[in-house]
C-alpha positions in Angstrom: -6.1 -12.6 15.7 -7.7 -10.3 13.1 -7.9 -10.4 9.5 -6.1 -7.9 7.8 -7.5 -4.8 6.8 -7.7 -4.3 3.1 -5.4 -2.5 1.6 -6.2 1.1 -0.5 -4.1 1.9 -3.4 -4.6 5.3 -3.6 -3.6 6.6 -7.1 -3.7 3.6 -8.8 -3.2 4.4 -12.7 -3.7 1.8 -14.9 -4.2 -0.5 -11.8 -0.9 -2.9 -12.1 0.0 -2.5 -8.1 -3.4 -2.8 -6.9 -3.7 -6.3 -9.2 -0.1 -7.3 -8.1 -0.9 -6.8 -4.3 -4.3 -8.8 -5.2 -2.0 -12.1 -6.6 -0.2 -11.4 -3.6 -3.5 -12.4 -1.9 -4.5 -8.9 -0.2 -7.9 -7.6 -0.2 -7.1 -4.8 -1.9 -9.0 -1.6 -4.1 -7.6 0.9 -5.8 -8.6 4.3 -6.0 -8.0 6.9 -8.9 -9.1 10.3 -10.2 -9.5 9.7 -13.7 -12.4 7.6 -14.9 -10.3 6.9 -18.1 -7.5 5.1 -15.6 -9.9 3.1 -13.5 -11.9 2.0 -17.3 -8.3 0.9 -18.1 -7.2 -0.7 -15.0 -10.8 -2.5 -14.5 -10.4 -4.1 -18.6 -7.2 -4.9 -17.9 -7.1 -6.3 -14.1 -11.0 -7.9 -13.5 -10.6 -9.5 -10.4 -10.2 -6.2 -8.2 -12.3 -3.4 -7.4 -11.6 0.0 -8.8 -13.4 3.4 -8.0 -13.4 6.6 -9.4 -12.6 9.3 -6.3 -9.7 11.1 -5.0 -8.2 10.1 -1.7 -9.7 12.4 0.4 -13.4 10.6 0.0 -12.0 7.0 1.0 -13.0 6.1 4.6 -9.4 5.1 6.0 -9.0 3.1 9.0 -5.1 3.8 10.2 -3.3 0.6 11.7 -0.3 1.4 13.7 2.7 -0.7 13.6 6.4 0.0 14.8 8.9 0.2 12.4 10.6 -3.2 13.3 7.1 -4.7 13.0 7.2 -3.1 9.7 10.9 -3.9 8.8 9.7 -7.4 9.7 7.3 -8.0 7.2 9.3 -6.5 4.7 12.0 -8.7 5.2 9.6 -11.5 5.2 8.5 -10.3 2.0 12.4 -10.6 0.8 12.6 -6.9 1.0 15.6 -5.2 2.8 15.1 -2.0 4.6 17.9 0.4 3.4 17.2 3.6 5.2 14.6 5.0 8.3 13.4 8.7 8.6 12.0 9.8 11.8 9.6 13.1 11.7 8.0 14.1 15.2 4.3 14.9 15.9 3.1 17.5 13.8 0.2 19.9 14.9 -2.6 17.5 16.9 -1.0 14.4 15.9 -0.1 12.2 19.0 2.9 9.9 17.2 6.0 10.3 15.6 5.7 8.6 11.9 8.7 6.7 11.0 9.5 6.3 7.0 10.9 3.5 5.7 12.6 2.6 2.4 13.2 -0.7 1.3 14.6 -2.4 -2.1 15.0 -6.3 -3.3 18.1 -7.6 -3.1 19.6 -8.5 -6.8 18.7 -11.2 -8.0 16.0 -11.9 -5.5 12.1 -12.1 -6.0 9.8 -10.6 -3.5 7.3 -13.2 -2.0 
């Protein structure tokens, strides 16, 4: 099995997703355009790494999964997918992408 890839959050602001997905135990880094954003989200959230860059300059390594892999996690995550788009191949791409939208049940806490 391999470890999992870190994860990019790409626009990250003030840096409170990146840090959440980081106490979540990801290797995570998040990624923003302004260097006043990524001062802020490195004072206020230490323990992961910030950059200054836009998201077209971060080397990306794409991980496929199928949307019930997907809806898996999520729902092992306490998350419950609500709705599924479908959008064909565009252009050269080789794969339909699916979209999927998920929301916490009330009174539930994600894991």
């Amino acid at each position: 099995m391999h470890a999992p890839a870190p994860v990019a959050d790409l626009g990250s602001g003030p840096g409170a997703v990146t840090a959440h997905l980081h106490g979540l135990g990801l290797t995570v880094f998040g990624v923003d355009l302004s260097p006043g954003m990524v001062a802020l989200a490195r004072r206020a959230h230490p323990a992961p790494r910030f950059h200054v860059g836009s998201m077209k300059d971060v080397d990306l390594t794409y991980h496929w999964r199928t949307p019930e892999t997907v809806a898996e996690r999520l729902a092992e995550a306490g998350l419950r997918v609500t709705a599924r788009v479908l959008r064909e191949p565009v252009g050269e791409e080789k794969r339909p992408r699916v979209f999927l939208l998920a929301e916490k049940p009330m009174g539930l806490t994600p894991r």
